[in-house]
PAZAPA-4460 file (N, C-alpha, C; in steps of 0.05 Angstrom, whole numbers, plus 32768, in hexadecimal, padded with zeros to 4 digits):
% residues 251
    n_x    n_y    n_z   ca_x   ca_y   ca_z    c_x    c_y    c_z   seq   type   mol
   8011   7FE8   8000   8000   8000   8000   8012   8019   8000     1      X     A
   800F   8023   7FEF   801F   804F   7FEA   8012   8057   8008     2      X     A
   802D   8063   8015   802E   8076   8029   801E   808D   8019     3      X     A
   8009   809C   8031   7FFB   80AA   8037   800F   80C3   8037     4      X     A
   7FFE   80DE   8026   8018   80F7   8030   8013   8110   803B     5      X     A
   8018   8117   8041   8016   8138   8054   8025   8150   803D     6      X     A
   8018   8164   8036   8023   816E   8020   8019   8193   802E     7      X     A
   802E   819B   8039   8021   81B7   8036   8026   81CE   8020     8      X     A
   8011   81DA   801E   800D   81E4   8003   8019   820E   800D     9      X     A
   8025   8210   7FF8   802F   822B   7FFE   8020   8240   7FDC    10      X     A
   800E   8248   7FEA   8001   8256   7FD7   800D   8277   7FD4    11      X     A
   801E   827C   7FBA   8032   8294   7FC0   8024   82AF   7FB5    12      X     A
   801E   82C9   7FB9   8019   82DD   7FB0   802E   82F3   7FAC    13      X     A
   803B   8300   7FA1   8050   8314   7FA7   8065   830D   7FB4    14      X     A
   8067   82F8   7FB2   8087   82F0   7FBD   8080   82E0   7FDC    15      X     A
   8064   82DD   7FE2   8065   82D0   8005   804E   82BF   8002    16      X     A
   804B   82AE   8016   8032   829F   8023   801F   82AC   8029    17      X     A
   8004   82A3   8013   7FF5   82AE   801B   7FE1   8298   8029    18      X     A
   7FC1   8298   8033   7FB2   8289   803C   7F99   8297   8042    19      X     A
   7F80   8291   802D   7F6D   8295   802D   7F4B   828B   8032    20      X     A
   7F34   828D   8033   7F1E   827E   8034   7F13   8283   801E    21      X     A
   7F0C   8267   801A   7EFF   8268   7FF6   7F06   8270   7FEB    22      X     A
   7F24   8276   7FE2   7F37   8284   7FD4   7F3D   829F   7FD0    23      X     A
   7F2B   82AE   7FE0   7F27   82CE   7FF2   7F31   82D2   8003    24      X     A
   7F35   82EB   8004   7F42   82F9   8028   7F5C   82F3   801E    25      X     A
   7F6C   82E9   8018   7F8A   82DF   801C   7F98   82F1   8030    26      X     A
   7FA6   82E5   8044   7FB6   82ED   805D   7FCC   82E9   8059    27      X     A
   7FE0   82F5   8066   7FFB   82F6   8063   7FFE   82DA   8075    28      X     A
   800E   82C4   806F   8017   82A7   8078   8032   82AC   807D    29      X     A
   8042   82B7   806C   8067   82AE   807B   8074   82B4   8059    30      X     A
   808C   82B2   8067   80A4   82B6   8048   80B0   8297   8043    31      X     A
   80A5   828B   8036   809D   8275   8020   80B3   8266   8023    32      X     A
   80D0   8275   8026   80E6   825D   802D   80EE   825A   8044    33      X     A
   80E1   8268   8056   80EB   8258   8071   80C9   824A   8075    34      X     A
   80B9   824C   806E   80AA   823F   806E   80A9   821D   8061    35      X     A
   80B1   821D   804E   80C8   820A   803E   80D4   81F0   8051    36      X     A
   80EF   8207   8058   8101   81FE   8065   80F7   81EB   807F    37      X     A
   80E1   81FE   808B   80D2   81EE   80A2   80BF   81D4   809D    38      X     A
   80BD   81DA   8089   80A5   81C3   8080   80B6   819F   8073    39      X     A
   80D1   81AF   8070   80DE   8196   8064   80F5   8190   8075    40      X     A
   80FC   8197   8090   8105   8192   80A4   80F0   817C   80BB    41      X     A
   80D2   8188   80AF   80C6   8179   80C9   80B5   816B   80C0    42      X     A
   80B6   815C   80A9   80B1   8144   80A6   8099   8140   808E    43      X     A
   809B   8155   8086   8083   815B   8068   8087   8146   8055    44      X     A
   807B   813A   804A   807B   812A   8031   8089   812F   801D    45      X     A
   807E   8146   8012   807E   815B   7FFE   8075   817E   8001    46      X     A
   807B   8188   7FEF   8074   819F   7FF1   8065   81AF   7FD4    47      X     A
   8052   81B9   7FD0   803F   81C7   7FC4   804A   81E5   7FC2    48      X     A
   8059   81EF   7FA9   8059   8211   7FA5   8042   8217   7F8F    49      X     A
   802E   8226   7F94   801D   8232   7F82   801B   8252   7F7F    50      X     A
   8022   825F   7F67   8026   8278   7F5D   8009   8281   7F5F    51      X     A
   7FF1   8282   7F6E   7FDE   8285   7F6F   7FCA   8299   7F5F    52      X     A
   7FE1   82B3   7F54   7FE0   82CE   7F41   7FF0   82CE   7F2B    53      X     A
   8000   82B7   7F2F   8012   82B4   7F0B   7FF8   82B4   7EF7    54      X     A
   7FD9   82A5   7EED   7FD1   82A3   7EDE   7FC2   82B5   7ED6    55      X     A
   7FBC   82C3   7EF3   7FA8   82E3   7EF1   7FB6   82FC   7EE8    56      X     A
   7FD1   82FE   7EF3   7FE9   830C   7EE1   7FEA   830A   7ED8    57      X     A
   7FEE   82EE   7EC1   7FF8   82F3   7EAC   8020   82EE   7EA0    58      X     A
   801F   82E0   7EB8   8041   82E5   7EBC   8044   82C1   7EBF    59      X     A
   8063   82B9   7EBE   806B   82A0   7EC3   806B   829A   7EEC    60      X     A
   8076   827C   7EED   8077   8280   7F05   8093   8291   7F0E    61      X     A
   808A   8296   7F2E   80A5   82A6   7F36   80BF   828D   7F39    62      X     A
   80CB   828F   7F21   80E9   827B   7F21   80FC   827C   7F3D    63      X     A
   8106   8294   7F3E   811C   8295   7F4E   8111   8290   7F73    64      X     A
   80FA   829A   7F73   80F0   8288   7F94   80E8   8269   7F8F    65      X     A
   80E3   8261   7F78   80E7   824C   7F76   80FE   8236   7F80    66      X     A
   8117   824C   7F6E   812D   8237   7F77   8135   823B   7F92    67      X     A
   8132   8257   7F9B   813B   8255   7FBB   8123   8246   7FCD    68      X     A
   8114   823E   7FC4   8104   8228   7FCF   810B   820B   7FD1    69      X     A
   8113   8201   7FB4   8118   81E8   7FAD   813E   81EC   7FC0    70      X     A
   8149   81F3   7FC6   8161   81F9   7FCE   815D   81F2   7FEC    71      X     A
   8156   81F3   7FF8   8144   81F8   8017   813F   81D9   8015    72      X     A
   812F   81CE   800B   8123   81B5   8014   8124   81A3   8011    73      X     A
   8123   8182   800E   812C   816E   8004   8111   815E   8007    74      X     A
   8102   8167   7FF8   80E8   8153   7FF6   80DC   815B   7FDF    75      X     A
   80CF   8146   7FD5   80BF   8152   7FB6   80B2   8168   7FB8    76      X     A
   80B2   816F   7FA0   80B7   8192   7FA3   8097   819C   7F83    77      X     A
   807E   81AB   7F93   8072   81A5   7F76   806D   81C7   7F6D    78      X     A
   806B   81CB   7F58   8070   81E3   7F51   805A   81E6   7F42    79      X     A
   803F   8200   7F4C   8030   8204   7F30   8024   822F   7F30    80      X     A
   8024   822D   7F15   801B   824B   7F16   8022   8257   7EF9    81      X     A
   8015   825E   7EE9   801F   826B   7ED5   8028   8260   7EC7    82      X     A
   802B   8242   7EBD   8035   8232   7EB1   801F   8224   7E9A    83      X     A
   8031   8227   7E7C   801E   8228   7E6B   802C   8218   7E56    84      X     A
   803F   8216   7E50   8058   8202   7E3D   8063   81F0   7E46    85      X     A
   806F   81DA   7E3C   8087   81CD   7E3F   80A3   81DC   7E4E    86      X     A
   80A3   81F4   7E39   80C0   8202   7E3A   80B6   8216   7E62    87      X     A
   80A5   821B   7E69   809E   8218   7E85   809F   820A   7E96    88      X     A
   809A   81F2   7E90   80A9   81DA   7E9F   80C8   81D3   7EA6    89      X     A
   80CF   81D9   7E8F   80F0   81CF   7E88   80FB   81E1   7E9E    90      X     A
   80F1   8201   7E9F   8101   8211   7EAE   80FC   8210   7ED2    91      X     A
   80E1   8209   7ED2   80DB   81F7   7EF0   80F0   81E7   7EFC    92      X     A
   80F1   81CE   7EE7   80FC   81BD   7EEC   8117   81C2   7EF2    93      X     A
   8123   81CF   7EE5   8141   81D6   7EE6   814B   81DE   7EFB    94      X     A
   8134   81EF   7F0E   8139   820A   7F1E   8125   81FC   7F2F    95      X     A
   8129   81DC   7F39   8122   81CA   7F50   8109   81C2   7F59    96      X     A
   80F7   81C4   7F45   80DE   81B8   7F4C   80E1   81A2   7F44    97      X     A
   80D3   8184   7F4D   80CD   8171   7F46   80BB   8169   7F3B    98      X     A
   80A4   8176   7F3A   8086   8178   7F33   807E   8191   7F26    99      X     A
   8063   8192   7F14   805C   81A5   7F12   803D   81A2   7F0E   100      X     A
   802E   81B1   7F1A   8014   81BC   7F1A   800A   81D1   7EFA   101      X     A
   7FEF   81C2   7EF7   7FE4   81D9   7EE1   7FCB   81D8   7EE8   102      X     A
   7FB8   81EC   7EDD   7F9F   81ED   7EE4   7F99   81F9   7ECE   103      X     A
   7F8F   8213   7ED5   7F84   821E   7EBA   7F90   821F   7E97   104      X     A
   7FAC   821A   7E9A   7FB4   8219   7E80   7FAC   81FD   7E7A   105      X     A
   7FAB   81E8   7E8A   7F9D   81CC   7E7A   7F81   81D0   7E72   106      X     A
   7F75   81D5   7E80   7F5D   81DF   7E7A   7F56   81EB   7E63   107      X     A
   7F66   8203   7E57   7F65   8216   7E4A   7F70   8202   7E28   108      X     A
   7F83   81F0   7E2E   7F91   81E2   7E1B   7F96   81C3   7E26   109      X     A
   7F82   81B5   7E21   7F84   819B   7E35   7FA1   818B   7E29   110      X     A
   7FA6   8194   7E11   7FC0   8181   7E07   7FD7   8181   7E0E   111      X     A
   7FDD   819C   7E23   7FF3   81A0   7E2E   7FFC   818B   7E42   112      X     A
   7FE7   8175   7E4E   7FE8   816B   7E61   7FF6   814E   7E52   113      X     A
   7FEF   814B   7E37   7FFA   8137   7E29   8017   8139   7E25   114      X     A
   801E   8155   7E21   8037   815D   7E0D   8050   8158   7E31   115      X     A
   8046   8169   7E49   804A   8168   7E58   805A   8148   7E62   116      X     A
   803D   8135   7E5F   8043   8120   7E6E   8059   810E   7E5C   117      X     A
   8058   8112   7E43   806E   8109   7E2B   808B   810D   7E2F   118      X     A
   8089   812A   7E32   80A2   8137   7E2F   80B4   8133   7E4A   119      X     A
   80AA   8130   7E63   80AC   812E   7E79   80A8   8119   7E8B   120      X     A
   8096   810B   7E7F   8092   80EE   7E99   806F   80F8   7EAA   121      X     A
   8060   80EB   7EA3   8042   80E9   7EB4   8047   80F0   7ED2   122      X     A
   805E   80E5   7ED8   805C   80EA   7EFC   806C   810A   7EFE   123      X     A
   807A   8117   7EEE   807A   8132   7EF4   805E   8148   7EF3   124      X     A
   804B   8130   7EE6   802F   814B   7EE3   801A   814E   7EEF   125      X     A
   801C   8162   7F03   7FFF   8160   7F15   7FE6   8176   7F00   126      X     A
   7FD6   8169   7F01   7FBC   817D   7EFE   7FAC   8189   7F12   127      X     A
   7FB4   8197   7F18   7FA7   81AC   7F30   7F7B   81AA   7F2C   128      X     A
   7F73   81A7   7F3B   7F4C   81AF   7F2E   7F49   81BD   7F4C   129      X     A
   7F3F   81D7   7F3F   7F35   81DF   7F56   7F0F   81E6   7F53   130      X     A
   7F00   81DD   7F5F   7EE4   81D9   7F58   7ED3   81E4   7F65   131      X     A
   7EAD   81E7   7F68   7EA3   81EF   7F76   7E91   81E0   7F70   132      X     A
   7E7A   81DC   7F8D   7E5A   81D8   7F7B   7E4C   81E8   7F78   133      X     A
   7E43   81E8   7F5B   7E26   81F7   7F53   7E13   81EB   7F47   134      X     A
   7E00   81F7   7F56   7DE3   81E2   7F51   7DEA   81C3   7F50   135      X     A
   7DF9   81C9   7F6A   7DFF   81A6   7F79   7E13   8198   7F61   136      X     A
   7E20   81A2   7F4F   7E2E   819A   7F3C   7E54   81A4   7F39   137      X     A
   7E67   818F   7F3F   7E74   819C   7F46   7E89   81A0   7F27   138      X     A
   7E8B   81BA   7F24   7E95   81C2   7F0E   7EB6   81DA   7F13   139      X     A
   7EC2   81D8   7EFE   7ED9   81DC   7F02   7EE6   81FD   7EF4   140      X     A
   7EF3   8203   7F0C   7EF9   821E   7F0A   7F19   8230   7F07   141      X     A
   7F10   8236   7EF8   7F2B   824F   7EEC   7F42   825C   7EFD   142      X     A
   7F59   8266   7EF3   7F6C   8284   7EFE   7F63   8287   7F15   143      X     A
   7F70   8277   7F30   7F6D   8273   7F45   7F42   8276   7F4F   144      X     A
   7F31   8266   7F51   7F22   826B   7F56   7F10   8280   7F48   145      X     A
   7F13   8288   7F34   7F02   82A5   7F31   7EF7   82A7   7F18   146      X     A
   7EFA   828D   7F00   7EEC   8292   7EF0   7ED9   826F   7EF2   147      X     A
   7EC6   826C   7EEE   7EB0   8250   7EEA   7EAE   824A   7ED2   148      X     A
   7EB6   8235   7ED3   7EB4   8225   7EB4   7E95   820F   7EA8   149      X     A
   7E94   8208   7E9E   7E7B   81EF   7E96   7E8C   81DA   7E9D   150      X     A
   7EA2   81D7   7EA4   7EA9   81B8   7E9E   7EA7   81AF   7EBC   151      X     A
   7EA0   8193   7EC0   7E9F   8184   7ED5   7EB3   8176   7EE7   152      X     A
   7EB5   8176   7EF5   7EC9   816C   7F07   7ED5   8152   7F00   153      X     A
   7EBF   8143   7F02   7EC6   811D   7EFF   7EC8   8120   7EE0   154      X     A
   7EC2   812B   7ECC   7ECD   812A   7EB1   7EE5   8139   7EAA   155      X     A
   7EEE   814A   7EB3   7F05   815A   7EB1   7F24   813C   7EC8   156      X     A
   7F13   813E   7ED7   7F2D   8123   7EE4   7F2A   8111   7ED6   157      X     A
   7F21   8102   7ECA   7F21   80EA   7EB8   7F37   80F3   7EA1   158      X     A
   7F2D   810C   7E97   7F37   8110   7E75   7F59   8119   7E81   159      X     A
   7F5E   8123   7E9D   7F76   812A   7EA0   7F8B   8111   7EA3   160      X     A
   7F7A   80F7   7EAB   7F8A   80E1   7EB3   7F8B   80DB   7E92   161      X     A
   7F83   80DB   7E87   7F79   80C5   7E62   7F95   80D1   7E5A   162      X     A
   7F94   80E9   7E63   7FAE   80FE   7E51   7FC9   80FE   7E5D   163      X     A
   7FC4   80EF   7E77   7FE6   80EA   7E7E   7FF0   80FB   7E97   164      X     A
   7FDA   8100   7EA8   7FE2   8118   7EC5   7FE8   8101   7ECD   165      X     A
   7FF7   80FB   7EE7   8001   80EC   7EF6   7FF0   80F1   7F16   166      X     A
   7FE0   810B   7F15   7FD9   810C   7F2B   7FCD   811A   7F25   167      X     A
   7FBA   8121   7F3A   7FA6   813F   7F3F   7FA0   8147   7F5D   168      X     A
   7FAA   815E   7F59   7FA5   816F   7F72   7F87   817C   7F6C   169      X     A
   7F71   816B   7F82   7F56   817E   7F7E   7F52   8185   7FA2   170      X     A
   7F48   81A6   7F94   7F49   81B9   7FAB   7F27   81C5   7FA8   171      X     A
   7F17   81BC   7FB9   7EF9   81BF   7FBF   7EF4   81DC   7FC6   172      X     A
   7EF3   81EF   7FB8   7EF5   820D   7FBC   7EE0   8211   7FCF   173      X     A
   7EC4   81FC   7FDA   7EB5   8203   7FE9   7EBA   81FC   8007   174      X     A
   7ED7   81E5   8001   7EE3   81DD   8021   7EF6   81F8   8028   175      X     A
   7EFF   8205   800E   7F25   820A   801B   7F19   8221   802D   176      X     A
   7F33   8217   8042   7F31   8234   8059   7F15   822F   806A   177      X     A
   7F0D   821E   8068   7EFA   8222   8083   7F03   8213   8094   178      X     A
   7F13   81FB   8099   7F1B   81F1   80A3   7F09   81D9   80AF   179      X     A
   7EF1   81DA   80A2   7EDA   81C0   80A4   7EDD   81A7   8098   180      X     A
   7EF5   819E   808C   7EFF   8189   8083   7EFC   8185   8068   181      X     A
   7F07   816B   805E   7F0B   816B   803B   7EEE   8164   802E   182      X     A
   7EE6   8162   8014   7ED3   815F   8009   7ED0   813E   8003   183      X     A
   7ED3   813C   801B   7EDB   8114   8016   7EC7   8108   8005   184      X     A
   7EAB   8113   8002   7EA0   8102   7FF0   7EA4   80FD   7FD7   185      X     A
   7EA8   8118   7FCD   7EAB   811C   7FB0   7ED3   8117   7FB6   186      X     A
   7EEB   810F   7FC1   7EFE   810B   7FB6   7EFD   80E6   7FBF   187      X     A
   7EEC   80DB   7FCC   7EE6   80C3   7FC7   7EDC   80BC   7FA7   188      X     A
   7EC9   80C9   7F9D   7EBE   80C3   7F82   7ED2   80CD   7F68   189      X     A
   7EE6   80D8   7F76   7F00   80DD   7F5C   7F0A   80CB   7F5C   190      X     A
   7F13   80C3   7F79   7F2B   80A8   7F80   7F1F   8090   7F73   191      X     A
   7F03   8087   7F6D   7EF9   8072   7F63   7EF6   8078   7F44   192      X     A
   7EF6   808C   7F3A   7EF4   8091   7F1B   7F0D   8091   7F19   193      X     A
   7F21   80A1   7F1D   7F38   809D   7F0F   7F52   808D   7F23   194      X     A
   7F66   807F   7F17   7F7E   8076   7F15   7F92   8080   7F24   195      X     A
   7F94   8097   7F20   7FAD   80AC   7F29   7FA5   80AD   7F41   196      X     A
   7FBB   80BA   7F53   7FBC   80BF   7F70   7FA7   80E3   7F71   197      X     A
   7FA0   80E2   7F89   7F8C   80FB   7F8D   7F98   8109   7FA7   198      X     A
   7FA0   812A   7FA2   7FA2   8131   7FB5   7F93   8149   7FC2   199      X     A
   7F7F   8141   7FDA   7F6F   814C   7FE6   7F78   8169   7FF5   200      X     A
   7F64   817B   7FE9   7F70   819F   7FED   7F59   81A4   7FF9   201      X     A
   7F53   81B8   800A   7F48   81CA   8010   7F32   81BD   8027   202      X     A
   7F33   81C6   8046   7F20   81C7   8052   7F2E   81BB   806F   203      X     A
   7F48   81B1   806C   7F5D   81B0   8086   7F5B   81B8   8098   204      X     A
   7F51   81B7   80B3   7F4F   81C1   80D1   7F54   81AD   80ED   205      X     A
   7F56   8195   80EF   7F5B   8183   8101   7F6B   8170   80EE   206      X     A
   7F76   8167   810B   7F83   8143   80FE   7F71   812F   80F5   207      X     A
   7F59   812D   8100   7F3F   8121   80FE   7F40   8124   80E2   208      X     A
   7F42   8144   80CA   7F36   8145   80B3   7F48   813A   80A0   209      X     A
   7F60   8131   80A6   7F73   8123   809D   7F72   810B   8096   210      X     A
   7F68   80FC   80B3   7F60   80E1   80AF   7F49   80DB   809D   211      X     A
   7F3B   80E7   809B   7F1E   80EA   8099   7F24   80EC   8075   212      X     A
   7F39   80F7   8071   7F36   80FD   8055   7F45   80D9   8041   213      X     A
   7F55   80D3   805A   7F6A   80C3   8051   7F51   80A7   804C   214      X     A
   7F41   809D   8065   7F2C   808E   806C   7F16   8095   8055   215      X     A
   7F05   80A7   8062   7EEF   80B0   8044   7EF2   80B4   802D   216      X     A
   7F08   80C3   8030   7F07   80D6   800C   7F1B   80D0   8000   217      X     A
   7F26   80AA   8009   7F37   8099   7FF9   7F4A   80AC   7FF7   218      X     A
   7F5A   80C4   7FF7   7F6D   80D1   7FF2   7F87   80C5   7FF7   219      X     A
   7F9B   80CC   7FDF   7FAF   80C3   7FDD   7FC9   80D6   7FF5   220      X     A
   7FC0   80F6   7FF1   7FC7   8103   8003   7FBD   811D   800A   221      X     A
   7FC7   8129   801B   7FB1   813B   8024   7FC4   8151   8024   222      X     A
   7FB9   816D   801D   7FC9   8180   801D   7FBB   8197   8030   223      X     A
   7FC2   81A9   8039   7FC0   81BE   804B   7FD8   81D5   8045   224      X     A
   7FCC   81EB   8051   7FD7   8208   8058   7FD8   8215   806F   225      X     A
   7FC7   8222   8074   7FC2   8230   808F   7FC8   8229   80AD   226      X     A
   7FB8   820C   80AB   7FB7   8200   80C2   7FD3   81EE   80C2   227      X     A
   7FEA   81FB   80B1   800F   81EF   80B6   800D   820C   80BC   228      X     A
   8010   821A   80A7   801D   822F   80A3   801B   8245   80C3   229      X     A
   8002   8241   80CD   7FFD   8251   80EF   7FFF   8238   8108   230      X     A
   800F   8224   80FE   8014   8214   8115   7FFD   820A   8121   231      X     A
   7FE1   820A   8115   7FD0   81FD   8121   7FD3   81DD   8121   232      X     A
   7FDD   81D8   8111   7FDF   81B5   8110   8006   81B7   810C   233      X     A
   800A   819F   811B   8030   8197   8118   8035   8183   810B   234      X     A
   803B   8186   80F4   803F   816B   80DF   804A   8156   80EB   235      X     A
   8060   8151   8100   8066   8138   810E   804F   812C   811E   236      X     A
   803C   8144   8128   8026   8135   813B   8015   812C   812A   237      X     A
   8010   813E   8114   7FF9   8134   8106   8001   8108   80F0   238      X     A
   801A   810E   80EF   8029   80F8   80E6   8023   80DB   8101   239      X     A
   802B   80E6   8113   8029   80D3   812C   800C   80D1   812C   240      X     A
   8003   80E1   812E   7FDD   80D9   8130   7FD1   80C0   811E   241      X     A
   7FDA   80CA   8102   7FD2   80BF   80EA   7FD7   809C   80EF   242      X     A
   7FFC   809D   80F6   800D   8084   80FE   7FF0   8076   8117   243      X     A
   7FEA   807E   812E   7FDA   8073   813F   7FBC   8064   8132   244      X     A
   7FB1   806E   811F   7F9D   8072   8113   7F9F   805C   80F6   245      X     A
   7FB3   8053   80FD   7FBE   803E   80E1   7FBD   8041   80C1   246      X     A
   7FC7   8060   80C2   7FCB   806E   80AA   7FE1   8064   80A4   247      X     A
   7FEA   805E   808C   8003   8052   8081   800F   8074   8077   248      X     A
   801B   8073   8084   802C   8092   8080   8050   808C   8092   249      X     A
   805C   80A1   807A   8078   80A4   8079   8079   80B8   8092   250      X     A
   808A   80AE   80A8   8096   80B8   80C1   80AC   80D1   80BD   251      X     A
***
């Protein structure tokens, strides 16, 4: 059985950590490489950088905090924001990411995820979905949260695995930031449609919602912000908990 993972997610605006509800308000969180540094000293899985304003700008991701990130840490490293080519990847990669995240540019051009997984290897390509329900239907959304699309959740993850993502990061824009736990139903019904590993975003507040995601919502791993980033939860306790609880997770 694949170890279970703890992934905290560093969502960047202007150069820092930000952390928001329902992808609003954003608050000042911390400066991104000692945040880093802390997260891959004390026992993080992996680590999540998302350019959260690269796609609304208009701009690539920020490279050079990149590499003083990937420099800092020694754990898989995933990188997404503003990324729209191959030749965007290559320069990721170079400058220490291990991974990379896309969202709206797959969306926008679903073949990139092909050209991507070709040129590079399926297990470097996460597909980011970040979703909502409307009219009880959960459908999938644009440039960090702010534009709504027609396309559907469970058909958009299917067509991303057909095309060669290695993973998907889905983030429940009606959980994130409240801290009421993951959307376990609907990332149970991904985990049974598709293949690929699923990593559960948005709605992190107890160790309880952890388990709960890993148990219910079949998740491969669970990602969080806030509740690392303000020391409400301690990745070693939350690790020990999980360990008690007979989570197959990496110590």
């Amino acid at each position: 059985m694949l170890t279970k993972r703890i992934i905290p997610c560093l969502d960047i605006k202007n150069g820092r950590t930000v952390k928001g509800v329902n992808f609003v308000d954003l608050k000042d969180a911390g400066d991104p490489v000692e945040l880093a540094k802390k997260y891959s000293e004390c026992g993080a899985d992996e680590l999540v950088f998302l350019d959260i304003s690269a796609t609304e700008e208009g701009r690539k991701t920020l490279v050079n905090l990149v590499r003083k990130v990937a420099q800092t840490i020694n754990i898989p490293f995933t990188v997404g924001g503003g990324i729209s080519s191959v030749d965007d990847v290559a320069v990721l990669l170079k400058n220490g990411a291990d991974k990379i995240a896309i969202n709206s540019s797959a969306v926008k051009r679903p073949e990139l995820i092909n050209e991507l997984a070709t040129k590079f290897g399926s297990q470097c390509v996460v597909v980011a979905i970040d979703a909502k329900q409307i009219d009880g239907k959960w459908m999938v959304h644009l440039v960090g949260g702010k534009v709504p699309t027609t396309i559907n959740l469970f058909d958009w993850a299917k067509e991303v695995e057909e095309r060669g993502a290695g993973e998907i990061l889905f983030t429940s824009m009606d959980n994130d930031g409240t801290k009421n736990g993951f959307a376990n139903d609907t990332l149970a019904k991904l985990s049974e449609l598709v293949n690929i590993p699923i990593i559960a975003s948005g709605g992190a507040g107890n160790r309880q919602h952890f388990l709960d995601t890993f148990i219910h919502g079949k998740a491969d791993a669970a990602l969080a912000a806030s509740v690392f980033h303000f020391q409400e939860i301690n990745i070693p306790e939350l690790k020990g908990y999980l360990i008690d609880k007979k989570i197959n997770i990496r110590i």
